[in-house]
C-alpha positions as CSV (number, residue, x, y, z in Angstrom):
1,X,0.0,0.0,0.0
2,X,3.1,1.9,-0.1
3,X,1.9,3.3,-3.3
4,X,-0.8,5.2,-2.3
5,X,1.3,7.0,0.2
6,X,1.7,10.0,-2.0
7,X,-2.1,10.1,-1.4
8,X,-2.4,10.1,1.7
9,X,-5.2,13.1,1.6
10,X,-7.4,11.4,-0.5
11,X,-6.8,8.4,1.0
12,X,-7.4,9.5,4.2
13,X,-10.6,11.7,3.0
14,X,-12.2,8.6,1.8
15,X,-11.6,6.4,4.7
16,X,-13.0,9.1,7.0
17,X,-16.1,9.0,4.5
18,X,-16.2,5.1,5.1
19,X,-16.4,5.5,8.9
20,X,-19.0,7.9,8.3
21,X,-21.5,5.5,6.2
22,X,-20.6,2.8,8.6
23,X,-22.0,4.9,10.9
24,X,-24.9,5.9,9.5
25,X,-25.3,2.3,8.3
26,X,-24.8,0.8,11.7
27,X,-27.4,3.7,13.0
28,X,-30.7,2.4,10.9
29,X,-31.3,-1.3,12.7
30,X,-31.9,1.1,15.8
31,X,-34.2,3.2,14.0
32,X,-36.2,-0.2,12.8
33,X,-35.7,-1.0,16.2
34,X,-37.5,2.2,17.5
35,X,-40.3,2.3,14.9
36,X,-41.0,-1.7,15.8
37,X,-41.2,-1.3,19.4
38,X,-42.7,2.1,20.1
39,X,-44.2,3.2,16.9
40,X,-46.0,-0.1,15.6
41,X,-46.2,-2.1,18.5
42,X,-47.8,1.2,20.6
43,X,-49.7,2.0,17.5
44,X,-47.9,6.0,18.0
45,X,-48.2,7.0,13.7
46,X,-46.5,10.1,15.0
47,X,-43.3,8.6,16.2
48,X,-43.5,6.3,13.1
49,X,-44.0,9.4,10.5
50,X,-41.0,11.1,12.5
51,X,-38.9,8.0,12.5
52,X,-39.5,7.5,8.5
53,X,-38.4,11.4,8.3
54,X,-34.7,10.7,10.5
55,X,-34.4,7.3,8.1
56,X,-34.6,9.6,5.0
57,X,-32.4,11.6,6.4
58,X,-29.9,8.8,7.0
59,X,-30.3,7.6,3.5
60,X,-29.4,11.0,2.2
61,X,-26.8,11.3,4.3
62,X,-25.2,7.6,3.6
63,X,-25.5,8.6,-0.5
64,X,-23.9,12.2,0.0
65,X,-21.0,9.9,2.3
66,X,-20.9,7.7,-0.2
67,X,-20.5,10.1,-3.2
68,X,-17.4,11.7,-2.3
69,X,-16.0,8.4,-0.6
70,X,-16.1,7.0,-4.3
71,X,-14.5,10.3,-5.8
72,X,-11.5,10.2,-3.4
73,X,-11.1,6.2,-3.8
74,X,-10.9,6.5,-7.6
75,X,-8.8,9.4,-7.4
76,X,-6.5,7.9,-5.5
77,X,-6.3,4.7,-7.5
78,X,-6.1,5.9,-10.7
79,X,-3.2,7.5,-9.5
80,X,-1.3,5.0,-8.5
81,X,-2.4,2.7,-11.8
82,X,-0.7,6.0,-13.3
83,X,2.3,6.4,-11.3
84,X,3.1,2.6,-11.9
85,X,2.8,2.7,-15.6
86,X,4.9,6.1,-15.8
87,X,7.5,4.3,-13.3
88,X,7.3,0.6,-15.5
89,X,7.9,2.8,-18.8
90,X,10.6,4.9,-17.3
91,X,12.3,1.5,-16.1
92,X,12.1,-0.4,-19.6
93,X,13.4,2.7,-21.0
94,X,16.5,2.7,-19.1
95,X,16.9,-1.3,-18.7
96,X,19.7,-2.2,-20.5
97,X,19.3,-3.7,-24.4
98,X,20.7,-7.6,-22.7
99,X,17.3,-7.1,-21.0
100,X,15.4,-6.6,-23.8
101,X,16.9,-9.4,-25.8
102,X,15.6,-11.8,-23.2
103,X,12.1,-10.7,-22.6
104,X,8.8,-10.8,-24.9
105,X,6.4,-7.7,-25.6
106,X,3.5,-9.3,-24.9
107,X,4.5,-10.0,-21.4
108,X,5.7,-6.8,-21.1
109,X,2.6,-5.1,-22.4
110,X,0.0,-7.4,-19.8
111,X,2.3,-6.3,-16.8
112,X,2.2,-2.7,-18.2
113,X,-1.5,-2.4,-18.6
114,X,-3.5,-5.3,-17.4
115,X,-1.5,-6.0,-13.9
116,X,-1.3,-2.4,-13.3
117,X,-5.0,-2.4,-14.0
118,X,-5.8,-4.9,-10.9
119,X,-3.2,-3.4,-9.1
120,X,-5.2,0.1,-9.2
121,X,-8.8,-2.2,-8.6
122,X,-7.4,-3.2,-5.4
123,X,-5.6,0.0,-4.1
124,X,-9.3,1.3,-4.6
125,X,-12.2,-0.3,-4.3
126,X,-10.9,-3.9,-3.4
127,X,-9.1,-2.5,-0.5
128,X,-11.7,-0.3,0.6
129,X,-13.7,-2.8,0.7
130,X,-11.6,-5.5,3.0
131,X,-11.5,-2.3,5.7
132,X,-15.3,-1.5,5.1
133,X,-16.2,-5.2,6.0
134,X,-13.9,-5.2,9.1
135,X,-15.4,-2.0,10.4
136,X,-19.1,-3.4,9.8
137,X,-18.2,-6.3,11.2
138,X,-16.9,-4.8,14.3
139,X,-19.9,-2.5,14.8
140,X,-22.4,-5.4,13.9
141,X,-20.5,-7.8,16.1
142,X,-20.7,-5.2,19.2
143,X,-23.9,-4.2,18.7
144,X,-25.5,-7.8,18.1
145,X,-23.4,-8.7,21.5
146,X,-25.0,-5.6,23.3
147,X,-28.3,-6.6,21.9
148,X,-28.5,-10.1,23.3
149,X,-25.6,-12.0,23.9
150,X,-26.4,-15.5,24.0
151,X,-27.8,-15.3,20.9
152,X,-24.8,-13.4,19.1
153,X,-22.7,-15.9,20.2
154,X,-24.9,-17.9,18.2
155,X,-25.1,-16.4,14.9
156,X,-21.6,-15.6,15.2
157,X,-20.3,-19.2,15.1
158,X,-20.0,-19.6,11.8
159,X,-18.5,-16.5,11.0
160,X,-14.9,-18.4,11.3
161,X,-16.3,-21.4,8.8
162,X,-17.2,-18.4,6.3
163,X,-13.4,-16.5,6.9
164,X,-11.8,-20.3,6.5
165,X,-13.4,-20.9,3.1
166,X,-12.9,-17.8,1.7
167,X,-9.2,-18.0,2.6
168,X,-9.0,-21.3,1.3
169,X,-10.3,-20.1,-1.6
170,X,-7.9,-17.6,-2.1
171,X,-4.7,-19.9,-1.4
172,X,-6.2,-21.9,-4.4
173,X,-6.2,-19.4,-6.5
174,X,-3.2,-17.8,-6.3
175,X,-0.8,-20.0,-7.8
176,X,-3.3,-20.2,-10.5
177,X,-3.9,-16.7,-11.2
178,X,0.5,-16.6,-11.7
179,X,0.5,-19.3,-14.2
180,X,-3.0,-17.6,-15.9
181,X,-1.2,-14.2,-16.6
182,X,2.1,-16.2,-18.1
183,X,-0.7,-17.5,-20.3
184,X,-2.2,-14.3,-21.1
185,X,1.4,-12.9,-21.8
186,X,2.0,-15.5,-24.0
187,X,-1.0,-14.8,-25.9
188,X,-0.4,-11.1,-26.0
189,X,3.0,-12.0,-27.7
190,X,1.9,-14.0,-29.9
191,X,-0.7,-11.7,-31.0
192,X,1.6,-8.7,-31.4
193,X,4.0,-11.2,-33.6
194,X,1.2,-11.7,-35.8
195,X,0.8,-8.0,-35.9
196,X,4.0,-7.0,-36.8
197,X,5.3,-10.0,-39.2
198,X,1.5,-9.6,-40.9
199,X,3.6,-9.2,-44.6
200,X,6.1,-12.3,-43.5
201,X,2.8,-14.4,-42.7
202,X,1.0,-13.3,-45.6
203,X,4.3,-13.6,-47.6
204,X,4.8,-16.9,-47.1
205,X,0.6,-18.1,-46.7
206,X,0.9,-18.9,-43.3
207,X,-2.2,-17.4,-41.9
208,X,-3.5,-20.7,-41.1
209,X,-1.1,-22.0,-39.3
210,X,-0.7,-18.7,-37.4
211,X,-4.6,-18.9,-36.6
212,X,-4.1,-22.8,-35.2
213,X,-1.3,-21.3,-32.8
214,X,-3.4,-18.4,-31.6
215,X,-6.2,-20.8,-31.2
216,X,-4.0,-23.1,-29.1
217,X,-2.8,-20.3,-26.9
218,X,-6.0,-18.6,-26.6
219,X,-7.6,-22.2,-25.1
220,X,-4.8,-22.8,-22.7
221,X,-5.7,-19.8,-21.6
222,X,-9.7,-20.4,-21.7
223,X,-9.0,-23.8,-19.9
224,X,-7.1,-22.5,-17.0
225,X,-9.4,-19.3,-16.8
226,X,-12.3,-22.0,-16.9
227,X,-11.4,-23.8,-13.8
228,X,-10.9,-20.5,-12.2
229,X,-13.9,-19.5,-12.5
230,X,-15.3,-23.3,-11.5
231,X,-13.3,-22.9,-7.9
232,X,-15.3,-20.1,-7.6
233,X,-18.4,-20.6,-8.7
234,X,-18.1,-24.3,-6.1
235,X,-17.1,-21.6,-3.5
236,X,-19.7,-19.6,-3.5
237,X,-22.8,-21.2,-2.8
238,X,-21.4,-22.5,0.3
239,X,-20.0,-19.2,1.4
240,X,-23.9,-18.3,0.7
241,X,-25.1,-21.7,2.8
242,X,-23.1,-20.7,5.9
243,X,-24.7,-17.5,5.9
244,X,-28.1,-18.4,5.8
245,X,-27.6,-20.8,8.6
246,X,-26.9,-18.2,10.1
247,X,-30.0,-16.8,9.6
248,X,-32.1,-19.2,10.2
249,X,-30.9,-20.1,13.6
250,X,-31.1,-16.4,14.4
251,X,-34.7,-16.1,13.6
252,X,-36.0,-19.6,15.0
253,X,-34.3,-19.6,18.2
254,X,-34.8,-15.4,18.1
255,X,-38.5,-16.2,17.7
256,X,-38.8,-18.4,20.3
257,X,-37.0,-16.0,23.1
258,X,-39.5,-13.1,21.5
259,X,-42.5,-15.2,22.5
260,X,-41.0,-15.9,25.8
261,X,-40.5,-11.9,26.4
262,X,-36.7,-12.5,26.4
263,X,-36.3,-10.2,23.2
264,X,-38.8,-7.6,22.0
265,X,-40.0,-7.8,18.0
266,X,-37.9,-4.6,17.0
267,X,-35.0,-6.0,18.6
268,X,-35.4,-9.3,16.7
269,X,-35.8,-7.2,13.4
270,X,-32.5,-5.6,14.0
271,X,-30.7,-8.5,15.4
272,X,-31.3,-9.9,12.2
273,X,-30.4,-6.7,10.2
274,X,-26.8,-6.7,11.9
275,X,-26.5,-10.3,11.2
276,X,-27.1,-9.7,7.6
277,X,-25.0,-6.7,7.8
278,X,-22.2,-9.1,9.5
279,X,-22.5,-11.8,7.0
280,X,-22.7,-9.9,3.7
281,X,-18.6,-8.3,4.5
282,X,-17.8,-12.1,5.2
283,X,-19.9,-13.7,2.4
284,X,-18.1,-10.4,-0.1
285,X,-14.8,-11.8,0.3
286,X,-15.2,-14.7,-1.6
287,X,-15.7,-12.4,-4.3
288,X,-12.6,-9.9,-3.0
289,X,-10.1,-12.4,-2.0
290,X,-9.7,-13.8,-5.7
291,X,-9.3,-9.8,-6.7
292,X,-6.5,-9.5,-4.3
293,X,-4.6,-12.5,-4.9
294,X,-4.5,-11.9,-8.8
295,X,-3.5,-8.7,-7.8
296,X,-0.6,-9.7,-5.5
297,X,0.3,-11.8,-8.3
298,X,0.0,-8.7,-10.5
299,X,2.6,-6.7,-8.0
300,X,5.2,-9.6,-7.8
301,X,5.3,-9.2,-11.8
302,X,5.7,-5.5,-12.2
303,X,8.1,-5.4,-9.1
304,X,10.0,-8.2,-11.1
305,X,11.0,-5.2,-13.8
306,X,10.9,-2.0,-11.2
307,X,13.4,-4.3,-8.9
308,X,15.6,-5.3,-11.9
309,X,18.9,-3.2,-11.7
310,X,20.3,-2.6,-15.5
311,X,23.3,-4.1,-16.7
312,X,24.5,-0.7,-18.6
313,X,24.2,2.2,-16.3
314,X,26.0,5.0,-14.6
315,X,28.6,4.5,-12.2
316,X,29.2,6.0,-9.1
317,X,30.7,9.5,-9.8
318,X,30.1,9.3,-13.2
319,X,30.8,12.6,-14.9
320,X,29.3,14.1,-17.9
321,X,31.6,13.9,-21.3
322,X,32.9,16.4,-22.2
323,X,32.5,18.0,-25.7
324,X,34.3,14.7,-27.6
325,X,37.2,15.0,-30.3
326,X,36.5,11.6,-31.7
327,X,39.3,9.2,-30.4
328,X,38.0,6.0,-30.0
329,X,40.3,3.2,-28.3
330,X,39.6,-0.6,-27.6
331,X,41.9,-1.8,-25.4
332,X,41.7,-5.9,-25.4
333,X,37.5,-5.8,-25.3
334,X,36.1,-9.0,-25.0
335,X,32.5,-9.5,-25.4
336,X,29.4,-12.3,-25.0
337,X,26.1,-11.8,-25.2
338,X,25.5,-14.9,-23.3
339,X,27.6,-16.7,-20.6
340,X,31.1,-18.5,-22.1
341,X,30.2,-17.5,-25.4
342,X,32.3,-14.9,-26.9
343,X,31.4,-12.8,-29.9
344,X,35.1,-10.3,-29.5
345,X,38.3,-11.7,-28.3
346,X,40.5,-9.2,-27.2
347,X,40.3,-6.7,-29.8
348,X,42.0,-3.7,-29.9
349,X,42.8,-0.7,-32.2
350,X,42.9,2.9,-31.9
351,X,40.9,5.5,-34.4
352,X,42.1,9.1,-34.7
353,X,40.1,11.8,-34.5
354,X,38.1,12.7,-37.2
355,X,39.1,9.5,-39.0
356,X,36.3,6.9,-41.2
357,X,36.4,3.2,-40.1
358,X,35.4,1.3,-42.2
359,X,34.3,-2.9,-40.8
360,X,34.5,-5.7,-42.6
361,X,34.1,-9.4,-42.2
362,X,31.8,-12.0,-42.3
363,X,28.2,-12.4,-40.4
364,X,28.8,-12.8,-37.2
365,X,32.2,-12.1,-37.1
366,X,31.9,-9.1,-34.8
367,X,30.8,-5.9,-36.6
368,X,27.9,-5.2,-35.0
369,X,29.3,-6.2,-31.5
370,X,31.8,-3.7,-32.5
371,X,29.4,-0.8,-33.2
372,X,27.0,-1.2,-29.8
373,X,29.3,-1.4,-27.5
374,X,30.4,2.7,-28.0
375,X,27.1,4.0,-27.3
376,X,27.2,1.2,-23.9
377,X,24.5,-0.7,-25.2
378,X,26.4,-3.4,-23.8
379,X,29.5,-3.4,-21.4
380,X,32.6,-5.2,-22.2
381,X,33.0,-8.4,-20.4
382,X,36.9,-7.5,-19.9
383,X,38.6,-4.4,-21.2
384,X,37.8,-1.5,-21.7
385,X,36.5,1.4,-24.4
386,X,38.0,5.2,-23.9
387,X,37.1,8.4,-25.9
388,X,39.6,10.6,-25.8
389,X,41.3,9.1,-23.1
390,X,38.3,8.6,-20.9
391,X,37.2,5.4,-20.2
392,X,33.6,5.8,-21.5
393,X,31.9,3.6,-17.9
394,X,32.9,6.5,-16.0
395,X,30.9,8.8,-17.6
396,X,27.2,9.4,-17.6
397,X,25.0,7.0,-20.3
398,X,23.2,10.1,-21.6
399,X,26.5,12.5,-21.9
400,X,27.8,9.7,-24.1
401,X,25.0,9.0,-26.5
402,X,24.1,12.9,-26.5
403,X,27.7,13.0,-28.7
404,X,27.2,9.9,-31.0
405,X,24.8,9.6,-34.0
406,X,23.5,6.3,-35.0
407,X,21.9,5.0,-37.9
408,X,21.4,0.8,-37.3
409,X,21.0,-1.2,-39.9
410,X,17.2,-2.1,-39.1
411,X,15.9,1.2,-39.7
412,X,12.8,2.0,-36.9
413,X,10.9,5.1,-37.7
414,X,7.8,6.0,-35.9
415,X,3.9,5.9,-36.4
416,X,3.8,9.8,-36.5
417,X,4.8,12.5,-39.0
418,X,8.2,12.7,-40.7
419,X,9.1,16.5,-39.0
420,X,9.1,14.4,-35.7
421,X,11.1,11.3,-36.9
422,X,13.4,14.0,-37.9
423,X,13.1,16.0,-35.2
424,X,13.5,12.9,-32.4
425,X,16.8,13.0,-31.8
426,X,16.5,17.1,-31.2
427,X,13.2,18.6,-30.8
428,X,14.2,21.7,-30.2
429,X,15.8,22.5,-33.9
430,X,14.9,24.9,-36.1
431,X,13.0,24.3,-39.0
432,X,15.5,25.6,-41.6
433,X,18.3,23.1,-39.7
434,X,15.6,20.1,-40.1
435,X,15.6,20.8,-43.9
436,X,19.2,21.2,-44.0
437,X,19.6,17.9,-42.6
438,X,17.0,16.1,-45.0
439,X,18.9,17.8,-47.7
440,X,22.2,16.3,-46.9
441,X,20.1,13.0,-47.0
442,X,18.7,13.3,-49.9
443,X,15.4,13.2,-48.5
444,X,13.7,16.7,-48.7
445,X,12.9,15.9,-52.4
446,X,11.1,13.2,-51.7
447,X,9.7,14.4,-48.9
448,X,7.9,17.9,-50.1
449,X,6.0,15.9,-52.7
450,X,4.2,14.1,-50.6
451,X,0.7,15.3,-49.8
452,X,1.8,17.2,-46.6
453,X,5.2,17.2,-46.9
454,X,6.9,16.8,-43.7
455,X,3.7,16.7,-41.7
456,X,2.9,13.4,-43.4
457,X,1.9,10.8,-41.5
458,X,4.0,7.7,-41.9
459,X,2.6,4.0,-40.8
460,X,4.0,2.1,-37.8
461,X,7.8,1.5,-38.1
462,X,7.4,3.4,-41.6
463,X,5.7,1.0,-43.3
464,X,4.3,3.3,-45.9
465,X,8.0,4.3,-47.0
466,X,10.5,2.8,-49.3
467,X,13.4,1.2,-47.5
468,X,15.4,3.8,-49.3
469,X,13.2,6.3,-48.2
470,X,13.3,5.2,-44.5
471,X,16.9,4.7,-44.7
472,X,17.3,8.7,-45.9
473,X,15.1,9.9,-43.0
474,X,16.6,7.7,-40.4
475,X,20.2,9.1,-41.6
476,X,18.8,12.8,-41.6
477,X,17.6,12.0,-38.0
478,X,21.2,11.3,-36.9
479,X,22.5,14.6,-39.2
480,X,20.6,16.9,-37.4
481,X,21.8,15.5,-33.5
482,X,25.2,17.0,-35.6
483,X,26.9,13.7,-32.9
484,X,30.9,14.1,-33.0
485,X,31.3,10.2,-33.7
486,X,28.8,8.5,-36.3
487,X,27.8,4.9,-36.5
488,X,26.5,3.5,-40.0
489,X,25.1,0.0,-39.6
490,X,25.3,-1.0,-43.1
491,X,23.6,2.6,-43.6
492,X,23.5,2.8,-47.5
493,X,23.0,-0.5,-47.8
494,X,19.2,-0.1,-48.7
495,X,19.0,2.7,-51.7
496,X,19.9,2.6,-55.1
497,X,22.8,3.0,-56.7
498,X,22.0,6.6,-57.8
499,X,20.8,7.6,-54.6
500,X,23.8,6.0,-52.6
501,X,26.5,8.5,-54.2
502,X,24.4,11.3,-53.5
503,X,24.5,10.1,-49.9
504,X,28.2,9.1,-49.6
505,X,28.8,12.7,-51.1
506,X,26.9,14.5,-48.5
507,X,28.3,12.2,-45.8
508,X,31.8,12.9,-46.9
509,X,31.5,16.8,-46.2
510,X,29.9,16.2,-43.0
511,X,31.7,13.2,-41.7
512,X,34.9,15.9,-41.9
513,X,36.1,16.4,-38.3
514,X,33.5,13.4,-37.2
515,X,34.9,9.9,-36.3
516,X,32.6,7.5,-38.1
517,X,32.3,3.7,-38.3
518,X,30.7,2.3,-40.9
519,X,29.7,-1.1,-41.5
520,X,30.5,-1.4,-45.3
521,X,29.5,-3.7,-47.7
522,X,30.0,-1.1,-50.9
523,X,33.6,-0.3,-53.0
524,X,33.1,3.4,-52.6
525,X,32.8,3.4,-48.4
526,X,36.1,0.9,-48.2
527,X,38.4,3.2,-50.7
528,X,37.4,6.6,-48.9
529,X,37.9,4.8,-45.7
530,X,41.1,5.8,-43.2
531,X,40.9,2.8,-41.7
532,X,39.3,-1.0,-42.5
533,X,39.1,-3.5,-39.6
534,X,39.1,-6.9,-41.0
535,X,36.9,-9.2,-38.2
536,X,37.5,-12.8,-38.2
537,X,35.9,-14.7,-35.6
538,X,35.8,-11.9,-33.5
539,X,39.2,-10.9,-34.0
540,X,41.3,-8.2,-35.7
541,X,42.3,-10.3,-38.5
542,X,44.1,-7.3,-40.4
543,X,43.7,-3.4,-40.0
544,X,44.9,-0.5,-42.7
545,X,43.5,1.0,-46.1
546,X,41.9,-0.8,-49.1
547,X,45.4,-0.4,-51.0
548,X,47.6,-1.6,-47.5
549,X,45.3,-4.7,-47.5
550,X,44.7,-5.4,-50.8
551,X,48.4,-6.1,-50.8
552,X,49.0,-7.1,-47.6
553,X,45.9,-9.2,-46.3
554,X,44.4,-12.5,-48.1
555,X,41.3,-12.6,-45.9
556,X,40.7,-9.1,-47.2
557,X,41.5,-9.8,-50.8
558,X,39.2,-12.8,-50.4
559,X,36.4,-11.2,-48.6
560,X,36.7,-8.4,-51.5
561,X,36.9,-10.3,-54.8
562,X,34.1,-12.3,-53.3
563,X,31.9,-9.6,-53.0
564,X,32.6,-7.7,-56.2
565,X,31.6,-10.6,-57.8
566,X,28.1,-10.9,-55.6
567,X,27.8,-7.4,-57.1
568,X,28.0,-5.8,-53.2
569,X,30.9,-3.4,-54.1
């Protein structure tokens, strides 16, 4: 409940109102009681009009109570539901990218909206609820006790068989409710596959198959929410038996003291109004304790991802960088994304300021290892990585990537328009630098005869673009953050041939003064680079220009000839 802390004024406003119904609540049996015994029984229609006045009165009074006790709870709850998504999205977006690798969306998107979502139902009403029945209980308890206590006692002994089953009940369910939501995650997921590879099933007719596996998931999920809902449903009709037990033994053995002048009618009538009012709390948590252990199973989940500490973060002490020259050193970096198995085997090199690095090698040889581990998208697992002499884990994650520019090879653009893919990287440009930027991409051509121009909307990961096109805006994205060092993924590697000079011609005037890698796979990037790194199995096989190696490196001559052939170069 330590969420709702920040709210401790509603909060407490709308407990304050709950003590106030109960009050009014636990107030009415005595009115009953009054009319019964010295309105109908003494035949006095003037107490009995006043007494129906003070019991409209009450009524008002418990809706007014009730009214604002809603307002507060909601408020309250809603907050919290909002404070936990804000603090789940502020924690994926600063979990490290290992992280990422090993979770699904769709189990990220149930904890972010659907656990939050009975997190907030219990912080409210649930909750509420749990204190309103203990309070009524209390009250109806006393009062029943006050009233006659040989008969409370009575009623009362099955109040623990009614608490027992509803606990059992909820001990049941909770383990269940855990492997339910895994389920639902699953489900999610694969939905949200389906959604995004839509082209890949339809590419490749798979849409049946893909609808068997939905189906499959989505009963699993029916079946176990199925026998949920049978635990409860076989729970609740005793709950209900217990109760009216109760009742019945209230008003046969409460009749029979009444005709012995042991208990008056209107104290019978509210005996058995307090017994109603003490059983329906009891006979409600069969219907709250599922709520709250889904709920607790809901909290366990999203304090699974609040809890998690990333892998890539600052350091104590960390500084901000300062304004970079462009020096990049790898001193023996070794690197796996998984445990014991490398991807970089003590590589080092050292690129000058200002100078182009161009990567080559195989798949999987290291390239793009190479690439995400200067922004810190992953640490090292030994060495270390310094930019301009500082050893880039001692300064602060968003000092670093403020000063390098990245354009990966799987271009993601935005379901927005192309001003603010543009723009996302620095919203706070100017329009004139914006178009400057597309220009240098080649992209403001294309982009001014669209319909809108730059306020076009694009579809979801700019689907309704070329891959040339998307390729152009990601790359004026990065040109316009104006980053010291530049990472090209491969970055030409989707435009035409045409389209590709006018792009390395715009990079070459503002790559000047800029240290850039550059994934290449074209003729054009390897001869204007300063430097190629040739990665074999992780290692630097051979380092130098495309004359040095040409001459000097058979990997390099064979990774070359190989791929002017293919046409690549």
């Amino acid at each position: 409940m330590g969420c709702l802390r920040p709210y401790w004024r509603t909060t407490l406003a709308a407990y304050l109102a709950l003590l106030a119904i109960n009050a009014v609540v636990l107030t009415i049996p005595q009115f009953i009681r009054w009319i019964v015994d010295q309105g109908i029984a003494q035949k006095n229609t003037d107490l009995i009009g006043r007494a129906v006045v003070g019991l409209l009165l009450l009524a008002l009074l418990k809706s007014l109570f009730t009214y604002f006790q809603g307002c507060w709870t909601e408020t309250a709850s809603q907050n919290v539901a909002c404070d936990l998504r804000n603090a789940l999205h502020r924690q994926l977006a600063r979990l490290s990218f290992s992280w990422h690798d090993r979770s699904e969306t769709g189990q990220i998107l149930t904890r972010a909206i659907q656990d939050v979502e009975r997190i907030r139902f219990v912080t409210g009403r649930a909750f509420l609820r749990i204190i309103d029945g203990l309070v009524l209980v209390s009250g109806s308890a006393l009062l029943l006790i006050i009233i006659n206590p040989r008969l409370a006692l009575l009623a009362m002994a099955t109040m623990p068989l009614l608490a027992w089953r509803a606990m059992s009940l909820g001990r049941r369910l909770r383990p269940m409710s855990l492997i339910i939501q895994k389920q639902l995650g699953k489900l999610t997921a694969r939905l949200e596959q389906n959604l995004r590879g839509v082209r890949i099933v339809k590419a490749f007719a798979q849409e049946e198959a893909e609808i068997t596996r939905f189906a499959r998931a989505n009963r699993r999920w029916f079946s176990l929410s199925a026998l949920t809902a049978q635990l409860q449903a076989f729970s609740a009709p005793q709950i209900d038996l217990i109760a009216n037990f109760a009742t019945v033994v209230v008003i046969g053995y409460g009749g029979y003291l009444v005709t012995r002048g042991q208990l008056t009618s209107g104290e019978l009538v509210a005996f058995a109004t307090y017994l109603g009012q003490l059983t329906v709390p009891v006979r409600r948590m069969g219907n709250i304790v599922p709520a709250v252990t889904l709920a607790m199973t809901s909290g366990e989940r999203i304090f699974e991802i609040l809890d998690t500490a990333s892998e890539v973060a600052d350091e104590p002490g960390a500084q901000p960088l300062p304004p970079a020259k462009g020096e990049v050193v790898f001193e023996d970096v070794t690197f796996g994304y998984v445990h014991n198995h490398r991807i970089l085997h003590a590589v080092s090199f050292t690129v000058r300021p200002g100078q182009i690095v161009a990567l080559l090698g195989t798949t999987g040889s290291g390239k793009s290892t190479i690439i995400n581990l200067i922004p810190r998208f992953y640490d090292p697992t030994a060495g270390r990585i310094l930019i301009d002499g500082i050893d880039i884990k001692k300064v602060t994650l968003a000092s670093l990537r403020e000063q390098i520019g990245t354009v990966l090879q799987e271009t993601t653009l935005f379901a927005t328009t192309i001003r603010e893919n543009i723009l996302f990287g620095r919203p706070g440009a100017g329009e004139q630098e914006m178009i400057a930027a597309a220009r240098a991409a080649q992209a403001h051509d294309f982009i001014v005869a669209m319909p809108k121009g730059y306020d076009t909307l694009i579809g979801e990961r700019g689907v309704t673009l070329s891959g040339g096109q998307k390729q152009r805006v990601a790359i004026a994205r990065t040109l316009l953050r104006d980053p010291r060092i530049l990472i090209l993924d491969d970055a030409t590697a989707s435009v035409d041939t045409a389209t590709e000079r006018q792009i390395q011609l715009a990079l070459e005037h503002l790559m000047a003064g800029r240290t850039s890698f550059v994934i290449a796979q074209r003729l054009s990037t390897l001869q204007k680079a300063d430097m190629i790194l040739i990665l074999d199995h992780g290692r630097v096989a051979a380092q130098g220009t495309h004359d040095e190696l040409l001459k000097s490196s058979g990997l390099y001559a064979e990774l070359y000839y190989q791929q002017e052939k293919a046409g690549g170069l």
